[in-house]
DONU-179580 format. One record per residue (C-alpha): x, y, z; residue in one letter; chain. Coordinates in nm, 2 decimals. Example, Ala and Ser with C-alpha at 12.3 -4.5 7.8 and 13.67 -1.06 7.14 Angstrom:
# residues 2
c1: 1.23	c2: -0.45	c3: 0.78	rest: A	kette: A
c1: 1.37	c2: -0.11	c3: 0.71	rest: S	kette: A
***
This chain:
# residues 234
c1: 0.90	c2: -1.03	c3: -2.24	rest: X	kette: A
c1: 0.92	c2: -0.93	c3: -2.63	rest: X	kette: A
c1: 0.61	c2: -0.70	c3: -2.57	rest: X	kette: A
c1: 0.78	c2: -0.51	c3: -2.33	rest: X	kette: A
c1: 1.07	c2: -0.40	c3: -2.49	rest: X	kette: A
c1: 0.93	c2: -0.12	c3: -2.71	rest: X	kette: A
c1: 0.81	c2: 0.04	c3: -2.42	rest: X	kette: A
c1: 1.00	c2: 0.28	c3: -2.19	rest: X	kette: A
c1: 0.98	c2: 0.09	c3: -1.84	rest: X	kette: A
c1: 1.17	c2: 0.31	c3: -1.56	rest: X	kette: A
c1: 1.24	c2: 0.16	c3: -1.22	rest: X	kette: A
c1: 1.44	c2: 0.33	c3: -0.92	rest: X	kette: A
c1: 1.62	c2: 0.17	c3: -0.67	rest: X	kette: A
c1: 1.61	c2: 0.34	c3: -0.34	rest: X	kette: A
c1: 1.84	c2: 0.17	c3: -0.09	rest: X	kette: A
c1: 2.12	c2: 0.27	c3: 0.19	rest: X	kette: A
c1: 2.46	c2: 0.35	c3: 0.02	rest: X	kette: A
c1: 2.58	c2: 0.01	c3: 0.17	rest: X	kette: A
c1: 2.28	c2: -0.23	c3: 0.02	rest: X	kette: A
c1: 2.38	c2: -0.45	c3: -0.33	rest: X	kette: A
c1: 2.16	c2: -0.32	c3: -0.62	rest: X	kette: A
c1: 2.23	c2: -0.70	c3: -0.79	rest: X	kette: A
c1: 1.95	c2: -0.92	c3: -0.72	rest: X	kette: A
c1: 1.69	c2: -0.64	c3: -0.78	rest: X	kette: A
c1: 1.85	c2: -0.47	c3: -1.11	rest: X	kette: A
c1: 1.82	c2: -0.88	c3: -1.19	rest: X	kette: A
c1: 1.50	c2: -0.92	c3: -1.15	rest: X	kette: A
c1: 1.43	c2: -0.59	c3: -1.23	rest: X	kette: A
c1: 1.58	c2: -0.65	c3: -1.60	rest: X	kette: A
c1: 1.43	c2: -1.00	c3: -1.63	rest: X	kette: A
c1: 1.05	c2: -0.79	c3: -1.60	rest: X	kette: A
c1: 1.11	c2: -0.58	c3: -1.87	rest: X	kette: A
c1: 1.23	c2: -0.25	c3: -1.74	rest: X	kette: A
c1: 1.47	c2: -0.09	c3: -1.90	rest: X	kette: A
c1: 1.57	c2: 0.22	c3: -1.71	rest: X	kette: A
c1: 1.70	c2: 0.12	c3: -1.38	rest: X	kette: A
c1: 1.86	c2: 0.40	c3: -1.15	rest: X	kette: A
c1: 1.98	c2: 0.44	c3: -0.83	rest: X	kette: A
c1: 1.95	c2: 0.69	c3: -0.54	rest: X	kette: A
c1: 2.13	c2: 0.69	c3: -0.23	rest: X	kette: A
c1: 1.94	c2: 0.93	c3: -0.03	rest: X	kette: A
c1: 1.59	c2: 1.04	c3: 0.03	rest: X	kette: A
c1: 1.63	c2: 1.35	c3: -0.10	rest: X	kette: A
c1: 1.78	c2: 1.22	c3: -0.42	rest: X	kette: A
c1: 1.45	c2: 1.04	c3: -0.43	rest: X	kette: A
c1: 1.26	c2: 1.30	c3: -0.39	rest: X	kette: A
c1: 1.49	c2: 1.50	c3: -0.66	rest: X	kette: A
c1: 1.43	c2: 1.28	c3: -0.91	rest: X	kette: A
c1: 1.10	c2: 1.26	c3: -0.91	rest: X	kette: A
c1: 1.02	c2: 1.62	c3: -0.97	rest: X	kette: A
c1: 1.15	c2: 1.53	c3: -1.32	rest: X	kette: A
c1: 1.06	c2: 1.18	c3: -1.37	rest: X	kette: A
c1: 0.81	c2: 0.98	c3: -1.29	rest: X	kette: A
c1: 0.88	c2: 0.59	c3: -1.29	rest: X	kette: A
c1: 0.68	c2: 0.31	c3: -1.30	rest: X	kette: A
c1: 0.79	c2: 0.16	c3: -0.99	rest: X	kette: A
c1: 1.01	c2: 0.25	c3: -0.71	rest: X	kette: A
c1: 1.22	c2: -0.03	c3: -0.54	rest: X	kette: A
c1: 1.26	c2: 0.15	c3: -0.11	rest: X	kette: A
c1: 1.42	c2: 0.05	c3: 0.16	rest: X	kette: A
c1: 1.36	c2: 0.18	c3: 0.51	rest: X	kette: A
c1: 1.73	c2: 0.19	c3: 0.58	rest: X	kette: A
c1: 1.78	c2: 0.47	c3: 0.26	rest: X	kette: A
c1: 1.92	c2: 0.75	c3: 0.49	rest: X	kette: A
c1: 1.75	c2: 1.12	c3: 0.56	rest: X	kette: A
c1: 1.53	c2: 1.29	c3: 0.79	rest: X	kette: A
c1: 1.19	c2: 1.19	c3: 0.67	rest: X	kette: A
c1: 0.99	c2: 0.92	c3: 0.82	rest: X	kette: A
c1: 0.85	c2: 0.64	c3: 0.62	rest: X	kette: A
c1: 0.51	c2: 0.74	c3: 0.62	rest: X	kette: A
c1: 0.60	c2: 1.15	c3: 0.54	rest: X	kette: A
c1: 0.81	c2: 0.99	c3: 0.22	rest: X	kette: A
c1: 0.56	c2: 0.78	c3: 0.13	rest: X	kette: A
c1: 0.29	c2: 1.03	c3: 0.16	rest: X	kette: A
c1: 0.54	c2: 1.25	c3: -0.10	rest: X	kette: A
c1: 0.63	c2: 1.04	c3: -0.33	rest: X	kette: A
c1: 0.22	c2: 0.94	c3: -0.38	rest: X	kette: A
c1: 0.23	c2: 1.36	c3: -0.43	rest: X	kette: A
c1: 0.51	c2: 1.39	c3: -0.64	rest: X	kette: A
c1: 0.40	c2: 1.05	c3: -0.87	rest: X	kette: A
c1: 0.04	c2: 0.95	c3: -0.81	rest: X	kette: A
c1: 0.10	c2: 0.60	c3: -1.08	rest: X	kette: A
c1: 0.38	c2: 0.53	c3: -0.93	rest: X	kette: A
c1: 0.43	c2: 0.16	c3: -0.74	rest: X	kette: A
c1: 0.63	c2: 0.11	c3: -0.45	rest: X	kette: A
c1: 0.77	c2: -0.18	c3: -0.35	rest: X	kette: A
c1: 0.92	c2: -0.12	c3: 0.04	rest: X	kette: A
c1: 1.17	c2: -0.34	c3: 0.21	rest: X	kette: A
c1: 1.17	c2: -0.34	c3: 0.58	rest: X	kette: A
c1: 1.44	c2: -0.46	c3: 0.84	rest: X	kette: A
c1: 1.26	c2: -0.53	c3: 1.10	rest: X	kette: A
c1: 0.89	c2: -0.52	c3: 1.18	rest: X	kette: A
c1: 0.82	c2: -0.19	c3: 1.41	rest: X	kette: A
c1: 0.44	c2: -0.19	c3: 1.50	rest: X	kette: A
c1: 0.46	c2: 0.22	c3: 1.54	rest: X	kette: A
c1: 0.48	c2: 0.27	c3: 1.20	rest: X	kette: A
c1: 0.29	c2: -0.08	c3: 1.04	rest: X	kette: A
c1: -0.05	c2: 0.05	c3: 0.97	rest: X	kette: A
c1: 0.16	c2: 0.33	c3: 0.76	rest: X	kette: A
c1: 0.30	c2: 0.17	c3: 0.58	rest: X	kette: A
c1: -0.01	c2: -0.13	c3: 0.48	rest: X	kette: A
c1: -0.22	c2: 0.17	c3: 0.39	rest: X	kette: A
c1: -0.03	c2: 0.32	c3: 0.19	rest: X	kette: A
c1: -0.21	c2: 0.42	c3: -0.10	rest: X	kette: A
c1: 0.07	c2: 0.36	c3: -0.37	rest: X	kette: A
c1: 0.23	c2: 0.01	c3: -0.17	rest: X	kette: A
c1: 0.21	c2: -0.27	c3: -0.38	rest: X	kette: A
c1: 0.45	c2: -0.50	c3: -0.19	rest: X	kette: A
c1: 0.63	c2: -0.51	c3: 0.20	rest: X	kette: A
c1: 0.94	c2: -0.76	c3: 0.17	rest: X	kette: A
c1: 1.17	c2: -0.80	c3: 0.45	rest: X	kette: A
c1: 1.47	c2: -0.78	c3: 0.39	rest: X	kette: A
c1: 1.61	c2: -1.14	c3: 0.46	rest: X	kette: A
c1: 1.35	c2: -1.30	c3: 0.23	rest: X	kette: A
c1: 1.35	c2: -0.98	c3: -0.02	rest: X	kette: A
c1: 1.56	c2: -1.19	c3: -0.27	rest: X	kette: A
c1: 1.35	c2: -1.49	c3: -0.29	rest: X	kette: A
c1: 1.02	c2: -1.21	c3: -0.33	rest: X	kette: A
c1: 1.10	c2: -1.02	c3: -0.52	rest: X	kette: A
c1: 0.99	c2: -1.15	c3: -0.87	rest: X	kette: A
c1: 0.65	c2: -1.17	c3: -0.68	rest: X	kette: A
c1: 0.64	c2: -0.85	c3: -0.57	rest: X	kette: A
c1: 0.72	c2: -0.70	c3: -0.89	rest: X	kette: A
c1: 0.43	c2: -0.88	c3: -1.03	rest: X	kette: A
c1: 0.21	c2: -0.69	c3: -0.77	rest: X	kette: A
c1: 0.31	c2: -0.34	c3: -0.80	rest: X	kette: A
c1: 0.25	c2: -0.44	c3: -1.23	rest: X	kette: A
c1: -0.10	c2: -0.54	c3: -1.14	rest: X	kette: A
c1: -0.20	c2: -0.26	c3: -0.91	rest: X	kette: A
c1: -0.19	c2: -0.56	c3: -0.61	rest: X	kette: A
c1: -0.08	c2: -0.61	c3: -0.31	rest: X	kette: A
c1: 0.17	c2: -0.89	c3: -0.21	rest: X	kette: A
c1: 0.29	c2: -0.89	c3: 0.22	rest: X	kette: A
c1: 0.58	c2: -1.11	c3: 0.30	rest: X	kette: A
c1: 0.41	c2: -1.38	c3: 0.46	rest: X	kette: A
c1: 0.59	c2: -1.31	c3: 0.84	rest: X	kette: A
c1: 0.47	c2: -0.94	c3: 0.80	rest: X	kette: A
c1: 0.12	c2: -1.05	c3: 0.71	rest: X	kette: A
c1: 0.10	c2: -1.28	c3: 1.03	rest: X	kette: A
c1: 0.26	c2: -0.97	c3: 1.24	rest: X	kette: A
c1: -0.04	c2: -0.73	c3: 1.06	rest: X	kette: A
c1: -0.34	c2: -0.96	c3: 1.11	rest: X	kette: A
c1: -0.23	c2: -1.06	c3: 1.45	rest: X	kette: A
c1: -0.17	c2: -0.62	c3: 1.54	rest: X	kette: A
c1: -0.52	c2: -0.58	c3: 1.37	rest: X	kette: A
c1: -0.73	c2: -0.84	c3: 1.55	rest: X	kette: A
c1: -0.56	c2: -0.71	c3: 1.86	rest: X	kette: A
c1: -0.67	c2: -0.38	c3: 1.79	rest: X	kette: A
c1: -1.01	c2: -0.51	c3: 1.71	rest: X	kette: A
c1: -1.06	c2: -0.61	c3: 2.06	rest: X	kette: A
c1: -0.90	c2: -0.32	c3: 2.17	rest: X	kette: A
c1: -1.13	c2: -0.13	c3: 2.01	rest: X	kette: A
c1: -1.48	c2: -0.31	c3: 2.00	rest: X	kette: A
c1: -1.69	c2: -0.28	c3: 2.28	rest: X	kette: A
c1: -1.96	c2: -0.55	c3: 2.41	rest: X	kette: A
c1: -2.19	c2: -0.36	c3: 2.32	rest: X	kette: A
c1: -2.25	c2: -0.29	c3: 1.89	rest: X	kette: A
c1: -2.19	c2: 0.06	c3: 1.85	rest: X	kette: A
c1: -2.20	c2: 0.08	c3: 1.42	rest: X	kette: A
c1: -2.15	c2: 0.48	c3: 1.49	rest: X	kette: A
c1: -2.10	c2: 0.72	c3: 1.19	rest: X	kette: A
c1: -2.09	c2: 0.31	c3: 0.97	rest: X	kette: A
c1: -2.44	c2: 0.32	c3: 0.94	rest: X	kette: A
c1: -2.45	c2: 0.58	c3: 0.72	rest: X	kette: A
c1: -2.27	c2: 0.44	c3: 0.45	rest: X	kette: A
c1: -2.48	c2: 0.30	c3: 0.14	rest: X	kette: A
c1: -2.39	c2: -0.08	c3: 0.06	rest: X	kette: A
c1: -2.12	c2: -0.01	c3: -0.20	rest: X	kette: A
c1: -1.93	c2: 0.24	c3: 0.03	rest: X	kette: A
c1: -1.93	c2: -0.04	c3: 0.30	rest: X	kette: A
c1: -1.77	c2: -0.24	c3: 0.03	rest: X	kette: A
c1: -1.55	c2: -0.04	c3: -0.05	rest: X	kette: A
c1: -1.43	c2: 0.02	c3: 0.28	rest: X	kette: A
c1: -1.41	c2: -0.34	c3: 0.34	rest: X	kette: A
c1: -1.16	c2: -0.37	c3: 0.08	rest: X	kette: A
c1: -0.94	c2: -0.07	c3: 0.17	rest: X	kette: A
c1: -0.93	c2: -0.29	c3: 0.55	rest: X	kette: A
c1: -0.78	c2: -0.63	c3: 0.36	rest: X	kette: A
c1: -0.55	c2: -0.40	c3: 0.25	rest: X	kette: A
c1: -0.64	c2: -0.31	c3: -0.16	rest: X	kette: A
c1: -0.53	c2: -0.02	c3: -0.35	rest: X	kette: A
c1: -0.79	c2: 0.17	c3: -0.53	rest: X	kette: A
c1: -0.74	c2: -0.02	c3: -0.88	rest: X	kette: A
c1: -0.80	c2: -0.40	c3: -0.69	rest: X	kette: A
c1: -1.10	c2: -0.26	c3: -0.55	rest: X	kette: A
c1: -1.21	c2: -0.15	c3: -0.89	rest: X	kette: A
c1: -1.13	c2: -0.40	c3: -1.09	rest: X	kette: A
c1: -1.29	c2: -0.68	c3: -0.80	rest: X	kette: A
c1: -1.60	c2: -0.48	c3: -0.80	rest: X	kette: A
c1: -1.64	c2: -0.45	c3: -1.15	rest: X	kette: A
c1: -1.60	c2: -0.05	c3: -1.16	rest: X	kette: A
c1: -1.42	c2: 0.27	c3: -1.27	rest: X	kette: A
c1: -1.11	c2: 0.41	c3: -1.04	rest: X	kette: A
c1: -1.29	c2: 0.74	c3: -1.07	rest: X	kette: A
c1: -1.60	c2: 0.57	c3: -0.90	rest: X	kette: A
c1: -1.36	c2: 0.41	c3: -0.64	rest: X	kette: A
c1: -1.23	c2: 0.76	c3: -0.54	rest: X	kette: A
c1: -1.57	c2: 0.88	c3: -0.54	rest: X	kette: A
c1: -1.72	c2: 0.60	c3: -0.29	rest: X	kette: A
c1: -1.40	c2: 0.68	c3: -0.09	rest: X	kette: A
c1: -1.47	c2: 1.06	c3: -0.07	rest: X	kette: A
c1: -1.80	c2: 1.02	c3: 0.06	rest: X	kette: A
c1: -1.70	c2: 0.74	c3: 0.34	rest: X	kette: A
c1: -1.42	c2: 1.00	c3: 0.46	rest: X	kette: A
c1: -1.72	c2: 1.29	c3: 0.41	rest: X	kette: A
c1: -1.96	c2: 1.02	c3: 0.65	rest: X	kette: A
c1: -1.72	c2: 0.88	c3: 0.92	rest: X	kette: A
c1: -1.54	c2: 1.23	c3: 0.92	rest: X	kette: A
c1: -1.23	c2: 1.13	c3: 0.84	rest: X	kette: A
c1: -0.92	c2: 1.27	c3: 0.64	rest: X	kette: A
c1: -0.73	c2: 0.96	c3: 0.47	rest: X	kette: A
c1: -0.75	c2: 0.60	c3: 0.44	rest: X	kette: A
c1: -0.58	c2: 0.48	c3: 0.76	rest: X	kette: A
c1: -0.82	c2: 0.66	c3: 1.00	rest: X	kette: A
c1: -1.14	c2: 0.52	c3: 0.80	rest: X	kette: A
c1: -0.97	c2: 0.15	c3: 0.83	rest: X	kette: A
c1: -0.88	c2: 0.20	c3: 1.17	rest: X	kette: A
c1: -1.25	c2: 0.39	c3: 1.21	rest: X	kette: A
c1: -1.40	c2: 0.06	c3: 1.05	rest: X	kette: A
c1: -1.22	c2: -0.15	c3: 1.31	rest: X	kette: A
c1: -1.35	c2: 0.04	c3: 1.60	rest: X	kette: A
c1: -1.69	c2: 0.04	c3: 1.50	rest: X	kette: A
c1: -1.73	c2: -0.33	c3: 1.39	rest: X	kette: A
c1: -1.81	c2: -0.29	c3: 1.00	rest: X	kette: A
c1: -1.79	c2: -0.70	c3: 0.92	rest: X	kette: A
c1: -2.07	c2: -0.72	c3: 1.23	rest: X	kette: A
c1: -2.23	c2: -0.43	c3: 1.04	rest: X	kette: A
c1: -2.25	c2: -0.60	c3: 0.70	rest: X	kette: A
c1: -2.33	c2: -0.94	c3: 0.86	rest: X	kette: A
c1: -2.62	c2: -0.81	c3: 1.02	rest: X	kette: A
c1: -2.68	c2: -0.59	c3: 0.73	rest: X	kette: A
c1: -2.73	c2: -0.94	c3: 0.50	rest: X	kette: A
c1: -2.92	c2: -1.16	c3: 0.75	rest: X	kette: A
c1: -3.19	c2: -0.89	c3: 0.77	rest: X	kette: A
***
C-alpha cells in the first residue's frame, strides 16, 4: 500500500443519486486511490472526463440520463481510452449483455446484491488490465453464448471469411471471445498492445467487420474453435 501513496490515483464513482458511495470509497481507499469523486448523472460523467482522466471509473446502470449503456460506454472508452470501468448491473437484461462483456475498457460486471462482497476483486481486475464477471452473470453469459452458438452454427462447417485469418489473428480472436481486453491478450501471448491492435485491425479488415462485438459474434457463427481444432489435427 506504501508504494502507492506518492502517486496520484483518481477513481470516480458513478452511481444513481440514491446509491451509498460507503463500501466502494472503502475499498476504494484501502487500494490506494486517493482522489475519489462522485457524479450523479451521466452527463456529469461525461463532464468530467473532458478534463480528467481517472484511472478507474466505479458505474452503475441505474446512474440516470438518456444514454444507453453501451453509447456511454462506447464514450467514455473515447473520452479516456486507459481508463477501467468497473459496471454494476441490477439485473441481467440479455438485450444489452454482449455490450457490455465486450466492452473494450470493462474490467469487472458485479451485480449489485453481491457488489460489496466483489468489489476488492474487481478492483484488482480493472489494476491488472483483467477481467473479473460475477459468477451468476458468467453462468447467464456462457449459457446466452452457447445458445447462440447453436443458434448460429449450421450442420454443415461453413469457416466463412475465418479462414483467412493467419494463426495468431485466430488467436487473437479467440481471446477477445473469452472475453480479454487488449492488454490480457498481450501480456498471455507474450506481445506488444500495439501488435494486439494491429492483429485486431486486420481480423475486422478480413471478416469485414467494424468493432469487437460483431467479430466475436462473427467467430461464433462461423465455428472458429472447430476452425482451430481442425486447423491443429492437420
Amino acid at each position: 500500500m506504501i508504494k502507492h501513496q506518492s502517486l496520484s490515483r483518481e477513481a470516480i464513482i458513478a452511481l444513481s443519486p440514491v446509491q451509498s458511495t460507503v463500501q466502494i470509497t472503502k475499498e476504494l481507499n484501502m487500494a490506494g486511490f486517493n482522489k475519489i469523486e462522485r457524479v450523479d448523472y451521466q452527463e456529469a460523467l461525461i463532464q468530467h472526463l473532458n478534463f480528467n482522466k481517472p484511472n478507474i471509473i466505479v458505474m452503475s446502470s441505474e446512474l440516470p440520463g438518456e444514454r444507453s449503456t453501451a453509447d456511454l460506454l462506447n464514450m467514455v472508452a473515447m473520452s479516456s481510452p486507459n481508463t477501467r470501468v468497473i459496471f454494476i448491473s441490477r439485473s441481467i437484461e440479455e438485450a444489452s449483455m454482449f455490450d457490455i462483456y465486450f466492452a473494450k475498457n470493462i474490467s469487472a460486471w458485479l451485480l449489485s446484491e453481491r457488489a460489496e462482497r466483489t468489489m476488492s476483486l474487481a478492483i484488482e481486475a480493472a489494476e491488472a488490465c483483467q477481467l473479473f464477471i460475477d459468477f451468476v452473470l458468467n453462468q447467464a453469459i456462457k449459457t446466452t453464448l452457447s445458445t447462440n452458438r447453436s443458434v448460429l452454427t449450421s450442420n454443415e462447417t461453413n469457416y466463412a471469411n475465418l479462414e483467412l485469418l493467419t494463426e495468431r489473428e485466430a488467436e487473437v480472436l479467440k481471446y477477445l471471445c473469452e472475453g480479454f481486453n487488449y492488454k490480457a491478450v498481450a501480456k498471455t501471448l507474450f506481445i506488444s498492445e500495439s501488435t494486439v491492435k494491429t492483429h485486431i485491425n486486420n481480423i475486422f479488415t478480413k471478416l469485414q467487420v467494424n468493432d469487437r462485438t460483431q467479430a466475436v459474434l462473427y467467430a461464433l457463427k462461423h465455428d472458429l474453435e472447430g476452425l482451430m481444432k481442425a486447423t491443429v489435427s492437420i
